[in-house]
C-alpha positions as CSV (number, residue, x, y, z in Angstrom):
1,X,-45.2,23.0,-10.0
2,X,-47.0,20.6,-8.1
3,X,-45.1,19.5,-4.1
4,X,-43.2,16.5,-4.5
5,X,-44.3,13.4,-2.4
6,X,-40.7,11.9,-0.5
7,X,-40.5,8.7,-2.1
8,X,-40.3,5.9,0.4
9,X,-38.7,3.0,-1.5
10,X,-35.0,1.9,-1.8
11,X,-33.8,3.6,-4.1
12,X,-30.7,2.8,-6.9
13,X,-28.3,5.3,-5.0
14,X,-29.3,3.6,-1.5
15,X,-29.0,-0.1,-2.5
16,X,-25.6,1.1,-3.5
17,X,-24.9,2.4,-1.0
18,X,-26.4,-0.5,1.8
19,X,-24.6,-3.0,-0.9
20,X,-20.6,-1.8,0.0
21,X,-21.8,-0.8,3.7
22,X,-23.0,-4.4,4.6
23,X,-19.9,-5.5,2.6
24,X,-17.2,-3.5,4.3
25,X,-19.5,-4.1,7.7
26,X,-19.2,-7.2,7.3
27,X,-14.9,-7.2,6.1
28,X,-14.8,-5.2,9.7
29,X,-17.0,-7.8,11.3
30,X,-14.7,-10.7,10.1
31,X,-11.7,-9.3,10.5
32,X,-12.7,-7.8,14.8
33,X,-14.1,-11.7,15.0
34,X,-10.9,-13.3,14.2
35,X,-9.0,-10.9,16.4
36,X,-10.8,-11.3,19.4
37,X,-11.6,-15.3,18.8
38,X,-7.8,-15.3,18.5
39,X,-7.3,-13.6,21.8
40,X,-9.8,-15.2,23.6
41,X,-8.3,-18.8,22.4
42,X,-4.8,-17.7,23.4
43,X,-6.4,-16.9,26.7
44,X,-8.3,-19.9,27.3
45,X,-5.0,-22.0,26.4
46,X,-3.2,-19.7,29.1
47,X,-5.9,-20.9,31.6
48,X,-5.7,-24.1,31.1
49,X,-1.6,-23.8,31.3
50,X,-2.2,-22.2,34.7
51,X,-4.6,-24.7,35.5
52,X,-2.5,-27.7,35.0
53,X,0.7,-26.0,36.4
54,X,-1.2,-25.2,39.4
55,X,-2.4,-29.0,39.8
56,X,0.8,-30.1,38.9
57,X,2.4,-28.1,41.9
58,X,-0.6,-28.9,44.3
59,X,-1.3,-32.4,44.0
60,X,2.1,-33.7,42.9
61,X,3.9,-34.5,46.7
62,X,0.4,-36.0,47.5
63,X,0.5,-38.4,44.5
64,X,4.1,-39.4,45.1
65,X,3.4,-40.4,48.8
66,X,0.3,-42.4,48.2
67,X,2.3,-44.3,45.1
68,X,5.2,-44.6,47.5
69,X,3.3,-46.1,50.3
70,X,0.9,-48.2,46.8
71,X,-2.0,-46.7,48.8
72,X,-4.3,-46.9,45.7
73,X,-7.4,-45.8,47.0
74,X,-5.7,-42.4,48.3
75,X,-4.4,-42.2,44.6
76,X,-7.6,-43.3,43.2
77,X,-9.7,-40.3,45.4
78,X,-7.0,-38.0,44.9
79,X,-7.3,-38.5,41.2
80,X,-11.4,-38.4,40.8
81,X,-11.1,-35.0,42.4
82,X,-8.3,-33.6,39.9
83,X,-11.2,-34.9,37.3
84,X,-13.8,-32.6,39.0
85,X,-11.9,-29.5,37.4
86,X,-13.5,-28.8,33.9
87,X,-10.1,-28.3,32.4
88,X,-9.2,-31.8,33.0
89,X,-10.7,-34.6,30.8
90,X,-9.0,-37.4,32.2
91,X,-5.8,-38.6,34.8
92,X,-3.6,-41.9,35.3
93,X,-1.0,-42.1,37.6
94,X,1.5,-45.2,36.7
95,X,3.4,-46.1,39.5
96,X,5.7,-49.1,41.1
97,X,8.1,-50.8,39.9
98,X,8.6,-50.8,35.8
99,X,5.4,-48.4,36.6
100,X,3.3,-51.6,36.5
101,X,0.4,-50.6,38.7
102,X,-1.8,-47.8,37.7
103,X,-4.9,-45.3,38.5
104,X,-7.0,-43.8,36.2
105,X,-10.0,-41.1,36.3
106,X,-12.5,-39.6,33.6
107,X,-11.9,-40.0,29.8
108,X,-7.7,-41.0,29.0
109,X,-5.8,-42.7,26.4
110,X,-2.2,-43.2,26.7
111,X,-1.9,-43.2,22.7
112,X,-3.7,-39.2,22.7
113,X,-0.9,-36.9,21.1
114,X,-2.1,-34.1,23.8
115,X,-1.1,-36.0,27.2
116,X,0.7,-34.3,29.3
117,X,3.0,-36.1,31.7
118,X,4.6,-34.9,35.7
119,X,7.2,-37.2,37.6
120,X,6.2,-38.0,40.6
121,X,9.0,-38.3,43.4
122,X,9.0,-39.0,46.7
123,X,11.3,-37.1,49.3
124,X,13.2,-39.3,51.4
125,X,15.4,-37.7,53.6
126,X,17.5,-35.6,51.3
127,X,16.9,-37.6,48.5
128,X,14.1,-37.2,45.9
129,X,13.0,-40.9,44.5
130,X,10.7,-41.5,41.3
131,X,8.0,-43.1,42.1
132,X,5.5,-42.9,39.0
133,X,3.9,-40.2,36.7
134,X,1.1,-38.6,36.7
135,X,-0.9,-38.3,33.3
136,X,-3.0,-35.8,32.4
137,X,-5.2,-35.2,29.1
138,X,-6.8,-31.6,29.1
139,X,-10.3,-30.8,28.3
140,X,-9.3,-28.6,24.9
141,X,-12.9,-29.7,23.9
142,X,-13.8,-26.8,26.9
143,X,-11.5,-24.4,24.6
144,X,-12.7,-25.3,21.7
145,X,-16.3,-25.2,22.6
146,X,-15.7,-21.7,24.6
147,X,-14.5,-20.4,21.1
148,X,-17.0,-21.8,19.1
149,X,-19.7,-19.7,21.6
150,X,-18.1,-16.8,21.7
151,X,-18.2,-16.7,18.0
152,X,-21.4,-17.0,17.6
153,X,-21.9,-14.4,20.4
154,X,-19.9,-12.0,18.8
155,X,-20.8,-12.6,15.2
156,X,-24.4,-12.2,16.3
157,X,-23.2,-8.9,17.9
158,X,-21.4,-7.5,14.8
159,X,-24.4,-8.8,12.7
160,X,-27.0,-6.5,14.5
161,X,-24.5,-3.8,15.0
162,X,-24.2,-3.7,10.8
163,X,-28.0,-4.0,10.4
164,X,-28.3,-1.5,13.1
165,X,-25.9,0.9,11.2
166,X,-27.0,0.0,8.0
167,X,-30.9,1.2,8.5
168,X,-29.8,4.2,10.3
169,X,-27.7,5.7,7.2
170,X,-30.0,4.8,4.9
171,X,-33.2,6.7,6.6
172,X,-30.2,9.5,6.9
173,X,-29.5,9.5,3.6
174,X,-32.6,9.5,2.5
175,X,-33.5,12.3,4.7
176,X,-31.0,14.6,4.1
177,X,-29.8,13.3,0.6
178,X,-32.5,11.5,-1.8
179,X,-35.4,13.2,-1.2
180,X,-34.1,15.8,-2.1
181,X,-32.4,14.3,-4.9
182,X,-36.1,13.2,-5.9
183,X,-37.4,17.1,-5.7
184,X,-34.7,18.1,-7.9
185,X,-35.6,15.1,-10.4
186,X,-39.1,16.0,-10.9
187,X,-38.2,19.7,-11.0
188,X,-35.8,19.3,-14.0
189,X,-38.3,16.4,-15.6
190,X,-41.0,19.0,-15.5
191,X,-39.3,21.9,-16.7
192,X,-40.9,23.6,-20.0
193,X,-39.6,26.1,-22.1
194,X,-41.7,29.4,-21.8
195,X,-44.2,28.4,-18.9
196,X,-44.0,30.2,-15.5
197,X,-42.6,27.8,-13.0
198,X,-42.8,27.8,-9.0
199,X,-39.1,28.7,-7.5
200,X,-37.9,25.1,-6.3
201,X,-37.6,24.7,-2.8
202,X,-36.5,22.1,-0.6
203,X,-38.0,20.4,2.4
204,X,-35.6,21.3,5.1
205,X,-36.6,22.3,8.7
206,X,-36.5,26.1,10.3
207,X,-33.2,25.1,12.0
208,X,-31.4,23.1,8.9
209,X,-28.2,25.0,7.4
210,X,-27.8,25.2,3.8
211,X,-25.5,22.7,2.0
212,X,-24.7,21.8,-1.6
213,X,-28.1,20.9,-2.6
214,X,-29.5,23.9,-1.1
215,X,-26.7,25.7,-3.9
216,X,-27.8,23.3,-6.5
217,X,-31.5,24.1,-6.3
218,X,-30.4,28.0,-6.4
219,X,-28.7,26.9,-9.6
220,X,-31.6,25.8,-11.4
221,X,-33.8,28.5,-10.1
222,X,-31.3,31.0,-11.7
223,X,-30.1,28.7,-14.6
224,X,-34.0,28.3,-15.2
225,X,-34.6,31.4,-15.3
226,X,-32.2,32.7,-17.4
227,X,-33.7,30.2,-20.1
228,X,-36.7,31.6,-20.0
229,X,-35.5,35.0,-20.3
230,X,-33.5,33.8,-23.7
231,X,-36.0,31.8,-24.8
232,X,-38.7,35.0,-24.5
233,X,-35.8,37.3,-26.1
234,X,-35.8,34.9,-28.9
235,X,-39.3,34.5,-29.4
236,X,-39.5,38.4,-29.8
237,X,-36.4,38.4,-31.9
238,X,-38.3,35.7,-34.3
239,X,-41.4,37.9,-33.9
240,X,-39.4,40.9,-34.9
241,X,-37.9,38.7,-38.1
242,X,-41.2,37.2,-39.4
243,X,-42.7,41.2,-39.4
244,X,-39.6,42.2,-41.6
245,X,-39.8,39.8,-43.9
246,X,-43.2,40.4,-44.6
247,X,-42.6,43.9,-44.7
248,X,-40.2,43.0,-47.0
249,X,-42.0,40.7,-49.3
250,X,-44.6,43.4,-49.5
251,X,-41.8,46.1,-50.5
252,X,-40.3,43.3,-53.2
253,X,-44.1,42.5,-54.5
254,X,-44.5,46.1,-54.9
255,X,-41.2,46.5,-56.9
256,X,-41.9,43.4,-58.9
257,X,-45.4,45.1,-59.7
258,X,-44.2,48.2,-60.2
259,X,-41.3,46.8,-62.6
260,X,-43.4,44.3,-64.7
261,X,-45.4,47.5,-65.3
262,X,-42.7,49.2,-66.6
263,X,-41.6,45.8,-68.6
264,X,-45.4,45.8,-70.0
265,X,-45.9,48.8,-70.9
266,X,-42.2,50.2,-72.1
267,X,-42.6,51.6,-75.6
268,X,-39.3,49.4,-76.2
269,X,-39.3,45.9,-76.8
270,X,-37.9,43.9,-74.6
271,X,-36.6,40.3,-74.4
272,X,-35.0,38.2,-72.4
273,X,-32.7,35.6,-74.1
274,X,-31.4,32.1,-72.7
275,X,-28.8,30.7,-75.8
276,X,-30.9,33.1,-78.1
277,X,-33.9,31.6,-77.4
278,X,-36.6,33.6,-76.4
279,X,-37.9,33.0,-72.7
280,X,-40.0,36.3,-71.7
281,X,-40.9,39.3,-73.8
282,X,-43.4,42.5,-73.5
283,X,-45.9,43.6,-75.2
284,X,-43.7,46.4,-77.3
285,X,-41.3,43.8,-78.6
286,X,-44.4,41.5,-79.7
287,X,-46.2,44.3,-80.9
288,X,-42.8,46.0,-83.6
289,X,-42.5,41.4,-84.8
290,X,-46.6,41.3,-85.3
291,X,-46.6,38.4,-82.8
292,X,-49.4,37.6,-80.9
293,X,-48.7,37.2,-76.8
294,X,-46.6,34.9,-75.8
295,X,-46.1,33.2,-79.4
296,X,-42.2,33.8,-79.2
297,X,-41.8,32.4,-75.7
298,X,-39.8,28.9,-76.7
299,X,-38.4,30.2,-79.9
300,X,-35.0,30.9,-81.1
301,X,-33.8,34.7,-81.9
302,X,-33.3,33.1,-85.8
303,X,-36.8,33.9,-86.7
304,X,-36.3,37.7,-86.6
305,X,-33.6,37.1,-89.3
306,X,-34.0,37.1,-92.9
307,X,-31.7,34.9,-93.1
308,X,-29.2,32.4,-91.4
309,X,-26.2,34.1,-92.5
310,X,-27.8,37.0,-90.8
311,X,-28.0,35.2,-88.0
312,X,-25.0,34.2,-87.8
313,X,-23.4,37.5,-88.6
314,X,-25.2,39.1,-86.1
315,X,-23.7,36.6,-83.6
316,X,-20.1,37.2,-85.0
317,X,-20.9,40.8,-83.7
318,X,-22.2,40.8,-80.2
319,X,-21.0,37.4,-79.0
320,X,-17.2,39.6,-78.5
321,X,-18.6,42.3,-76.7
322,X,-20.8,40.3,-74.6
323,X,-17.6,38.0,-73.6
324,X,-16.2,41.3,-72.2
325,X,-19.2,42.1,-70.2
326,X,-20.6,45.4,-72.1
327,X,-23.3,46.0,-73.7
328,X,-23.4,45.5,-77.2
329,X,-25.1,48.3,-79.9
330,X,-26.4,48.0,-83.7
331,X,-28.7,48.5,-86.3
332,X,-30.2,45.8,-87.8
333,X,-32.8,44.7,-90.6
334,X,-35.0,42.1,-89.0
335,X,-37.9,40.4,-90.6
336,X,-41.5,40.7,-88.6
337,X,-44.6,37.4,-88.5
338,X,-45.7,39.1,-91.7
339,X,-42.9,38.6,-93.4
340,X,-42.1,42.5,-93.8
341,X,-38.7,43.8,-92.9
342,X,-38.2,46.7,-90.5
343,X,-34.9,48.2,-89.6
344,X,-34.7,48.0,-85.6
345,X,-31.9,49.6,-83.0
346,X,-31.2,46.8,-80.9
347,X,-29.0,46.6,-77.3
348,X,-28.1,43.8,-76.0
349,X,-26.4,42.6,-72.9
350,X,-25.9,38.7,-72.0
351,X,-30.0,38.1,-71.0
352,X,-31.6,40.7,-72.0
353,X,-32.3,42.2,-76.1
354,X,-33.8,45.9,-76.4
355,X,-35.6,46.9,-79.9
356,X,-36.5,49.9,-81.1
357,X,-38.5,50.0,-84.2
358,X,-36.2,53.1,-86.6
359,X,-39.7,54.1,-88.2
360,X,-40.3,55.4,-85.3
361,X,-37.6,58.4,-85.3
């Protein structure tokens, strides 16, 4: 048998295969996305706690003095700078009394669900007055954006891993699966009763250890060969059967031969009967009636009698003993072509009629 080329192209078995790999790669990617998007988010959202808690602490006494002392340009530096941090989006500090005055820096509206709001107070002495609050709305676009990148950063990192992973199995599995698989296909595809077949072996390198299609291809080596060995048993057992029958049929051909012989030339007539009509006879039998050859073929037994009672008298006799299965014996006066009557010994079983002419004795 011709080498197998490997075949190249994707095959039913791989796309299979790559079809629940890049699915459960991708369930895997999903699902390690979500967890670390998740984490990250609570993360940023921790940050920007700290953040705010940390401004909140640090810029707080400063705020209340400058509102205490309705030094607005202190507040209004003091505020750009808390805008300079990219957690903050925007800060108002309301201040005075009925907290009519007010500062303001970057982007803020006091109707955002989001602010968050600090009271400022002033430490007089022992006492603690409130002078304002201080208003801040965080930058949760940063968060959300930060996210968002991540995402993609990570989803284009899972992506490439699966493609990654996904081309490496498949040239593995092609190498050490479905070529082989291929092999073994056009092995069994080309297999043929009776013709001498090449031992199937598979491409594996000096180093390779066997494995289950190393045991399969031993298989069909074996399995193969057996085949061939029945099949060549048979073919001499069929051999064997065609030469005995023909030795046969030449052994029954000689019989037959050697028993229409004795049917042709018996000096006793013979007959053979089918509802007493005559169906084959020899020569003897024509010869004692004065029939030609093959004139009484077709004809019923009545035309040897002189008569139909006769006939029928003659049936009234052997039809009993014929029932029983023997053979049934008589003499009887039967009438020949010529009209003449001869007195004949006759036996008789259920196909068969045997005359002797009594002129004869």
């Amino acid at each position: 048998m011709s080498a197998t080329k490997p075949c190249h192209s994707i095959t039913p078995l791989a796309r299979r295969l790559l079809f629940w790999v890049l699915l459960i790669s991708a369930f895997n990617a999903l699902l390690a996305i979500s967890v670390q998007l998740t984490l990250d988010y609570r993360r940023d959202l921790a940050d920007l706690g700290d953040n705010l808690s940390f401004i909140r602490k640090s810029q707080s006494e400063s705020l209340a003095a400058a509102a205490w002392n309705f030094d607005q340009p202190l507040v209004q530096v003091q505020l750009d700078g808390l805008v300079q941090s990219p957690w903050i989006a925007g800060a108002m500090v309301r201040y005075g009394p009925n907290e009519g005055a007010h500062a303001s820096a970057g982007t803020i509206d006091e109707k955002q669900a989001d602010l968050l709001s600090y009271p400022l107070e002033f430490a007089a002495g022992t006492r603690r007055i409130k002078v304002g609050r201080l208003i801040v709305a965080p930058n949760l676009d940063l968060v959300y954006q930060r996210t968002f990148d991540r995402g993609i950063v990570v989803a284009a990192t899972q992506g490439m891993k699966t493609l990654i992973f996904s081309m490496a199995l498949l040239i593995l599995l092609h190498y050490l699966v479905t070529r082989h698989l291929s092999r073994l296909l056009d092995y069994v595809r080309s297999f043929q009763l009776g013709e001498q077949m090449n031992t199937l072996k598979l491409e594996r390198g000096k180093n390779e250890s066997e494995d289950e299609l190393t045991t399969l291809a031993a298989a069909l080596n074996q399995n193969y060969a057996k085949l061939n060995e029945y099949h060549l048993a048979e073919q001499r057992q069929l051999e064997y059967l065609e030469q005995e029958v023909a030795r046969r049929t030449q052994h029954l051909d000689q019989a037959l031969l050697e028993q229409q012989a004795i049917f042709d030339n018996s000096l006793t007539g013979i007959a053979f009967l089918k509802n007493r009509v005559f169906m084959r006879c020899n020569q003897s039998f024509e010869r004692i009636f004065g029939y030609e050859a093959g004139e009484l073929i077709g004809q019923s037994t009545r035309t040897l009698y002189p008569s139909y009672e006769d006939f029928e008298l003659a049936a009234k006799h052997f039809m009993p003993i014929l029932q029983s299965g023997q053979v049934a014996e008589n003499d009887f006066q039967l009438i020949r072509k010529d009209g003449s009557k001869v007195w004949c010994a006759a036996s008789l079983n259920r196909l068969i009629l045997m005359i002797q002419n009594r002129a004869q004795f």
